[in-house]
Wavefront OBJ file of the C-alpha trace (Angstrom):
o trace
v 55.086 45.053 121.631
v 53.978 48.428 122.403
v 55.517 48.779 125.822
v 58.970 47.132 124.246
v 58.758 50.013 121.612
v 57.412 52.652 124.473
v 60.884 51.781 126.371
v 62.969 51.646 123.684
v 61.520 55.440 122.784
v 62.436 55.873 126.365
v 66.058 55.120 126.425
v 66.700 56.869 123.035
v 65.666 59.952 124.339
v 67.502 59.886 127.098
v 70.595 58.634 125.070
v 70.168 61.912 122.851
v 69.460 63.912 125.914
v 72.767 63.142 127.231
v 74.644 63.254 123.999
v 72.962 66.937 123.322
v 74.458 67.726 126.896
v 78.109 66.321 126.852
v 78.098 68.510 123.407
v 77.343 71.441 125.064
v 79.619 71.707 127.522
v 82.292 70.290 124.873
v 84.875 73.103 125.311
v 86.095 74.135 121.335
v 89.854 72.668 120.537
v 92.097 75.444 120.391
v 94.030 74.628 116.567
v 96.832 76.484 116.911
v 100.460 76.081 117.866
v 102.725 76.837 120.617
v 106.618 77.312 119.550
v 109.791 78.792 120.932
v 111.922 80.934 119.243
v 115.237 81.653 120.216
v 114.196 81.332 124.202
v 110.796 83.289 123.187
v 107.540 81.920 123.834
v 105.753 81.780 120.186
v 102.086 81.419 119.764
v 100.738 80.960 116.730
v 97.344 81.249 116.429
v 94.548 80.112 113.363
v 92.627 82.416 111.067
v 89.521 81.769 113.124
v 88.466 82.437 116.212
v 88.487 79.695 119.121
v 84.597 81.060 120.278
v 83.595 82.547 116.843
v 82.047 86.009 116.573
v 80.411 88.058 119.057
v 78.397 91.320 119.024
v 79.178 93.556 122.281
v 75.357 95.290 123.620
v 76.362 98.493 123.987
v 74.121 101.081 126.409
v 75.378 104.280 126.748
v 75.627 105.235 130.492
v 77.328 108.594 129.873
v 78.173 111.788 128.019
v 80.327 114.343 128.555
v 80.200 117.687 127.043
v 78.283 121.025 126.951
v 78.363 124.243 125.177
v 77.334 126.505 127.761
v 80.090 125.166 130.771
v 83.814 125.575 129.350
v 84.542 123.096 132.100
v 83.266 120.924 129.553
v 83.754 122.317 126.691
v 86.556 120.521 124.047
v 86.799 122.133 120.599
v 89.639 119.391 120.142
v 90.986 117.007 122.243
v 93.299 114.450 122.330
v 93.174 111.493 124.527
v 91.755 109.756 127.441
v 92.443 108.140 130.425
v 90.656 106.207 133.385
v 92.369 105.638 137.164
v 91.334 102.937 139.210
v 88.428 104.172 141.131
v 87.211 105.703 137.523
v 87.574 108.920 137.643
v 88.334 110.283 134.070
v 90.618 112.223 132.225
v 90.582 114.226 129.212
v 94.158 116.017 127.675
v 92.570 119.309 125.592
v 94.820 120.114 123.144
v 92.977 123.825 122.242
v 92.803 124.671 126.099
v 95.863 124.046 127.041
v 94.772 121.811 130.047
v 93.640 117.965 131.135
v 90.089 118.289 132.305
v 89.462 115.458 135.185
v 85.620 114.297 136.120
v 84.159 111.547 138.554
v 83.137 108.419 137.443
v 79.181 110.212 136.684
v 81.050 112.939 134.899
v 81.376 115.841 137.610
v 83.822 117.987 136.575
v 86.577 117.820 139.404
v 89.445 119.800 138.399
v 91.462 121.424 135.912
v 95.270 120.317 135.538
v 97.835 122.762 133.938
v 97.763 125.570 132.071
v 99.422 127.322 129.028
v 103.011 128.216 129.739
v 106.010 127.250 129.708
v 107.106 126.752 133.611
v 106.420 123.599 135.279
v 103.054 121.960 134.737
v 102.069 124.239 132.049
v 101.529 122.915 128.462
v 102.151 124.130 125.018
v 100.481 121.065 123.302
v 99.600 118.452 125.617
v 98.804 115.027 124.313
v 98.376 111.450 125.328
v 97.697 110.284 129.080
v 98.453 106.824 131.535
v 98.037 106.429 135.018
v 101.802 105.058 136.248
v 102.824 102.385 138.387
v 102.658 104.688 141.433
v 98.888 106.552 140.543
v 100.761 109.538 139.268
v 99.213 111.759 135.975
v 101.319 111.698 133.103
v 100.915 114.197 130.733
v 103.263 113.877 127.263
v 103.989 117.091 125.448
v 106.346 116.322 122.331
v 109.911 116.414 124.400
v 108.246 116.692 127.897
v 106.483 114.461 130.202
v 104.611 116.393 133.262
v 103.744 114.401 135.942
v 101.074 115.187 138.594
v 99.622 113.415 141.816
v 95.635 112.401 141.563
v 94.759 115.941 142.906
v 96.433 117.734 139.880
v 99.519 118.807 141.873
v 102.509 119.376 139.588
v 105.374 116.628 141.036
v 108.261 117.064 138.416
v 108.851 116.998 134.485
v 110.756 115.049 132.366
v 112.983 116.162 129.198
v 113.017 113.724 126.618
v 115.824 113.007 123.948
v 113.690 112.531 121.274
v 109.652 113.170 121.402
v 107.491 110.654 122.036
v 104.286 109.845 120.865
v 102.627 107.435 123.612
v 104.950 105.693 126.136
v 105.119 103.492 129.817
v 106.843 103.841 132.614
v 108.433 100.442 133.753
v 108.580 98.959 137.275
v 111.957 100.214 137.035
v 111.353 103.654 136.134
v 112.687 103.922 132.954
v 110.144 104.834 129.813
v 109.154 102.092 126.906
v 107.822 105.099 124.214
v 106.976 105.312 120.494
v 108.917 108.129 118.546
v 109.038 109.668 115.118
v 112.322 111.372 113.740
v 113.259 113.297 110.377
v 116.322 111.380 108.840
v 116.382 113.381 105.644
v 113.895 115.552 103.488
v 112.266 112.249 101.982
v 112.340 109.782 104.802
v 110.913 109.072 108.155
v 111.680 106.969 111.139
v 109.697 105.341 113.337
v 110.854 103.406 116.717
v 110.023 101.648 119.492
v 112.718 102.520 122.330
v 113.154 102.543 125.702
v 114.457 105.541 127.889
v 116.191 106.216 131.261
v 114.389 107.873 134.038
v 115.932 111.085 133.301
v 114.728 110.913 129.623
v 117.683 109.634 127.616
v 117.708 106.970 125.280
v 119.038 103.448 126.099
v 118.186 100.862 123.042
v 116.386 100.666 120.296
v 114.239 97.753 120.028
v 112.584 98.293 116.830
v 112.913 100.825 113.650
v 110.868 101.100 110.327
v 110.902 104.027 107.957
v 108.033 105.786 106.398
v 108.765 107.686 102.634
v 107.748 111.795 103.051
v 106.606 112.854 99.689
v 107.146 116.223 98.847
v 104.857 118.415 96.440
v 106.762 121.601 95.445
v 105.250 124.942 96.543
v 102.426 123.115 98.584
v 103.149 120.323 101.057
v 105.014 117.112 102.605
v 102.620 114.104 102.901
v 104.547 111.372 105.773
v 103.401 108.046 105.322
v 101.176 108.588 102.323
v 97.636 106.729 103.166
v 96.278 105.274 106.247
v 96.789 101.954 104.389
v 100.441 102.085 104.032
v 102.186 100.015 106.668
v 102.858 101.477 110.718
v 104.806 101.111 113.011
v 102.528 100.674 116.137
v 102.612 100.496 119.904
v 100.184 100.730 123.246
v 100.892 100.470 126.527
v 100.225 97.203 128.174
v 99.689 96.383 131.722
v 101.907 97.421 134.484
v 105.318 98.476 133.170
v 105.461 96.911 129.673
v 104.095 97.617 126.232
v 103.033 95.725 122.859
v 104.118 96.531 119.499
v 103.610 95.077 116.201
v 104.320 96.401 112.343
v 100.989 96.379 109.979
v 103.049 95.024 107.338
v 102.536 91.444 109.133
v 99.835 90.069 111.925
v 102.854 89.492 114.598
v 102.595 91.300 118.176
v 105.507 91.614 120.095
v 105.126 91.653 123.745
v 107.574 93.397 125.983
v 108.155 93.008 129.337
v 109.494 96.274 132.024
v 112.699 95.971 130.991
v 112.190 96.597 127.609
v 112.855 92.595 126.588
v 110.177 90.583 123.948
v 108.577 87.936 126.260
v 106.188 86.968 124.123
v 105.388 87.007 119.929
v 101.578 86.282 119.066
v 101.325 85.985 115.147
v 97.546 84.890 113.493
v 97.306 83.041 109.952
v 95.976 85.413 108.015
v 95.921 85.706 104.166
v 97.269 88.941 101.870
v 94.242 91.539 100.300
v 95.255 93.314 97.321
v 93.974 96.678 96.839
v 92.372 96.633 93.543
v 92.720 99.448 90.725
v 88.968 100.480 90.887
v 89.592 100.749 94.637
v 92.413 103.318 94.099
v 90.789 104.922 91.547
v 87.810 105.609 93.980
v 90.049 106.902 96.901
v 92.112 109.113 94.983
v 89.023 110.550 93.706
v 87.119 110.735 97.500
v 90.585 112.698 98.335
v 90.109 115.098 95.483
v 86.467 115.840 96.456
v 87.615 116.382 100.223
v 90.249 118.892 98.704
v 87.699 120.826 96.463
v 85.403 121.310 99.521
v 88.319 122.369 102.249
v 89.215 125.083 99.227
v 85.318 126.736 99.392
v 85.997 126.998 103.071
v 89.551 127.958 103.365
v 89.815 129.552 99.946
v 93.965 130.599 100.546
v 94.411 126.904 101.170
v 96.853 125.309 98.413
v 94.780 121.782 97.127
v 96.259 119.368 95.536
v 95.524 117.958 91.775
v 94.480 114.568 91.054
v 98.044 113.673 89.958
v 99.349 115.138 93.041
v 97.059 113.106 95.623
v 98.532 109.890 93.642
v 101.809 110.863 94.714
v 101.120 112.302 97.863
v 99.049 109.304 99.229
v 100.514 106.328 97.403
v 98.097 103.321 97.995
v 100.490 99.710 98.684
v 99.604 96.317 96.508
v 98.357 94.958 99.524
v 96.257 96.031 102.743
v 98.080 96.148 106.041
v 96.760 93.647 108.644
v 96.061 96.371 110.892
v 95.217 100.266 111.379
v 95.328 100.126 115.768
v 95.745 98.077 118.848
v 93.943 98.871 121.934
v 93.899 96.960 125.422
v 92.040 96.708 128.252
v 92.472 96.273 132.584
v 92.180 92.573 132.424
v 95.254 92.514 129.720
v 93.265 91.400 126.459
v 94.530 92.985 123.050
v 92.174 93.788 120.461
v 93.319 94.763 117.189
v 91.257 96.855 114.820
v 90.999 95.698 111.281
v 91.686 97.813 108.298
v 88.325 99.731 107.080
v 87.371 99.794 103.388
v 89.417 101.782 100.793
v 86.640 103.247 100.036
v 85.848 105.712 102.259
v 82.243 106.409 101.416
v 81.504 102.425 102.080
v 80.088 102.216 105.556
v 80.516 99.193 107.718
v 81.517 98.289 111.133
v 84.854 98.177 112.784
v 86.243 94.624 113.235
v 88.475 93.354 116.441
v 90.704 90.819 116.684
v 90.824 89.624 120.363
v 93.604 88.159 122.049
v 93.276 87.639 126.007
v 96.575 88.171 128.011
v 98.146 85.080 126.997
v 98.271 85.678 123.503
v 95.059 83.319 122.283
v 93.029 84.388 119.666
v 89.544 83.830 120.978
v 86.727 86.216 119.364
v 86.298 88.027 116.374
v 83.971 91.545 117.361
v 82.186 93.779 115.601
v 81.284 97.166 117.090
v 79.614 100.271 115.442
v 82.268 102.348 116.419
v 85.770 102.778 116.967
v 86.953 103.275 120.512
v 89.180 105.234 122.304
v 89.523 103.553 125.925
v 88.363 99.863 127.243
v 88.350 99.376 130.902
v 86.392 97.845 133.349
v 83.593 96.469 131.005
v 83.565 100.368 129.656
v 83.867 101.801 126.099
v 84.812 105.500 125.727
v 85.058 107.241 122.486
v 85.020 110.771 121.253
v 82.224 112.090 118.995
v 82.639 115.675 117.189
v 79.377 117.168 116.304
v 79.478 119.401 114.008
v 76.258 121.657 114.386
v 77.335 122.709 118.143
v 81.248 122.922 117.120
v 82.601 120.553 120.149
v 83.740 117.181 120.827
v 81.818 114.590 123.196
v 83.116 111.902 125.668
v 80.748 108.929 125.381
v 80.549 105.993 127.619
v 79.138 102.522 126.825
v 78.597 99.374 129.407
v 79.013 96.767 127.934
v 76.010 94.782 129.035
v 77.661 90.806 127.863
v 81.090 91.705 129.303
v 80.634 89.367 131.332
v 79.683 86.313 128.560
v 82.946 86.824 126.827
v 85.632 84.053 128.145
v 88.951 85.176 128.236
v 90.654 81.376 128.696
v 90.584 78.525 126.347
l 1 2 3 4 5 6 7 8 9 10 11 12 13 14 15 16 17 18 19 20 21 22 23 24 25 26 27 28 29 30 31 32 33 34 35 36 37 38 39 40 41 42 43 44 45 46 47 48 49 50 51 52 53 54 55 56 57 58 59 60 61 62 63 64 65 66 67 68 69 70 71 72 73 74 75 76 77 78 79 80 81 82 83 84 85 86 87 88 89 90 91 92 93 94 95 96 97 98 99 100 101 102 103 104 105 106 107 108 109 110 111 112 113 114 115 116 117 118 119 120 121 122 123 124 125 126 127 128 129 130 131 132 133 134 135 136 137 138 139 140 141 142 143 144 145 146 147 148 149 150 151 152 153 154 155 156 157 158 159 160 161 162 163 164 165 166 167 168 169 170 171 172 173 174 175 176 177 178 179 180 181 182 183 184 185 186 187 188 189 190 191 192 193 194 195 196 197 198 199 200 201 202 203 204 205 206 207 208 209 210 211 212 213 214 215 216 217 218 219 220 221 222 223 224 225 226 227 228 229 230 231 232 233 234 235 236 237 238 239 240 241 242 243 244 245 246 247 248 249 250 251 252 253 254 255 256 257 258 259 260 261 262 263 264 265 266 267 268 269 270 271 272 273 274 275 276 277 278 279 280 281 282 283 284 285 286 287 288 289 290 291 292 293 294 295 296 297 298 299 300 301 302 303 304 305 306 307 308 309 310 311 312 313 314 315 316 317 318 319 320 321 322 323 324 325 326 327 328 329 330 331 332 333 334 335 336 337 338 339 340 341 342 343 344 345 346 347 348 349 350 351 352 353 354 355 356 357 358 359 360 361 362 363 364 365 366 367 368 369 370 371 372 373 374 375 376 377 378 379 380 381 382 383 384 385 386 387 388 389 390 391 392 393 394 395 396 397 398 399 400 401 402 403
């Protein structure tokens, strides 16, 4: 009896044992849907994750900035940008200049100058590495464009300024703008431009309402949590955009076409009445203190800052996108209305394809993601200049980007 119960112990364990194991390596059922629309590939992805959360183990590997070099020096930047073999790129608004380093941080060399002749800047602004390795600097109507050793190749004169843009296989320019229609309304579009800076089509336009406080300011937009317009380039030659006012991403492909529409269930969040009452009230502190240090400034009342920075019924879905090399999306979560609540910044990541596979929490919001790398600017108050940090991301290499 005891060896019959001995090998029936036996065979149960090795019945669980294998049971245990064809669980684990049971890949998770993506529940979503795949549709067409009108020739255009649809997916339509669940509230959840396909792989759950994840936590990215961040170790900062380096940090760029000094007070006593003004190669290094940035009282106020602007943007970043990394080229294949990772050298870096900084545009400095104050200075007039793009400061470029080595992939440990050396500074290299300086490109531009203030002016305005050809390769010199009068507010110089976001960066990307085109399809050919060339450095191009945006400056409201102007894109400069310079070789990988900071020599000035040509300029381009826009028809409308742009705030971030691509440069198709083509050549033509996929680009973000902002125009004035009338004293109380603003446009925003997604368009795409010739090579010589003129605009073709229009593949997108929302407005934004400019409220206007007599004898003091304009406000554009009103709050961070009113819906945007927003667009990043993507890959080689093509772009994403996507309206806050809905989770929807539209992919575009180098010729300025949708390809692709990625949408996420994802339910409404109303912005309650304490919750306004709070940020109106953070906003009316923030004013009181900018008046002891700038005391010419004109502040604004409480009534005023409920005009000025009207708060919607609902939350938007999002307040960024950012990609990476490898093509995945991830797309930054609305903070807290209230500002004074501290918590971390949530991702939405989609790989290249348009699957929704990881929800991420980070302690930070980035600026750059490339090559298993985080960058993000840090302004520190006590020595009066801005820091370029970079993380590695140490379980890059856990995340799956398939399903």
């Amino acid at each position: 009896m005891k060896i019959i119960t001995k090998c029936l112990m036996i065979l149960f364990l090795l019945f669980f044992s294998v049971f245990a194991e064809s669980r684990e390596n049971q890949k998770p059922e993506w529940k979503g849907k795949i549709e067409t629309e009108n020739g255009i590939k649809v997916i339509k992805n669940p509230r959840e994750p396909l792989y759950g959360e994840i936590k990215l183990d961040l170790q900062e590997d380096l940090n760029i900035g000094r007070e006593d070099d003004d190669n290094y020096f940035f009282y106020r930047f602007v943007d970043i940008t990394v080229d294949s073999t990772g050298n870096i790129y900084v545009s400095d608004l104050t200075n007039y200049r793009v400061q470029k380093f080595d992939k440990n941080g050396n500074y290299i060399l300086t490109i531009g100058r203030k002016g305005q002749g050809p390769g010199e800047f009068q507010q110089p602004s976001s960066l990307c590495i085109d399809n050919k390795d060339r450095i191009c600097i945006l400056e409201q109507r102007r894109i400069h464009i310079f070789d990988m050793g900071g020599q000035f190749i040509k300029g381009i004169a826009l028809q409308h300024g742009l705030e971030s843009l691509n440069f198709t296989k083509t050549g033509d320019i996929l680009g973000k703008l902002s125009t004035r229609i009338n004293k109380d309304e603003m446009k925003e579009e997604i368009a795409l431009f010739s090579p010589e800076g003129k605009q073709l089509t229009s593949i997108m336009s929302s407005s934004l309402p400019i409220i206007n406080i007599p004898d003091k300011t304009a406000v554009v937009g009103g709050s961070i949590f009113n819906p945007h317009l927003l667009f990043i380039p993507w890959s080689k030659g093509s772009a994403i955009y996507g309206h806050s006012s809905e989770y929807k991403l539209f992919f575009l492909d180098s010729l300025g076409q949708v390809s692709l529409i990625v949408q996420k269930e994802e339910g409404l969040e109303a912005i309650t009445s304490k919750e306004k009452k709070e940020y109106f009230q953070d906003i009316y502190e923030s004013e009181k203190k900018s008046k002891l240090r700038f005391p010419n400034r004109k502040t604004l009342s409480v009534s005023e800052i409920e005009k000025a920075y009207a708060l919607p019924k609902y939350k938007p879905f999002f307040m960024l996108l950012l990609s990476d090399d490898e093509g995945n999306v991830y797309v930054v979560r609305m903070p807290p209305v209230n500002i004074k609540e501290k918590r971390s910044v949530e991702f939405g990541f989609f790989n290249a394809e348009g699957f929704y596979l990881y929800k991420i929490k980070m302690p930070f919001l980035p600026r750059l993601i490339k090559n298993g790398l985080i960058y993000r600017q840090q302004w520190d108050a006590k020595k009066g200049l801005f820091f370029i940090r970079r993380y590695k991301i140490k379980n890059w290499e856990q995340i799956k980007a398939g399903i």
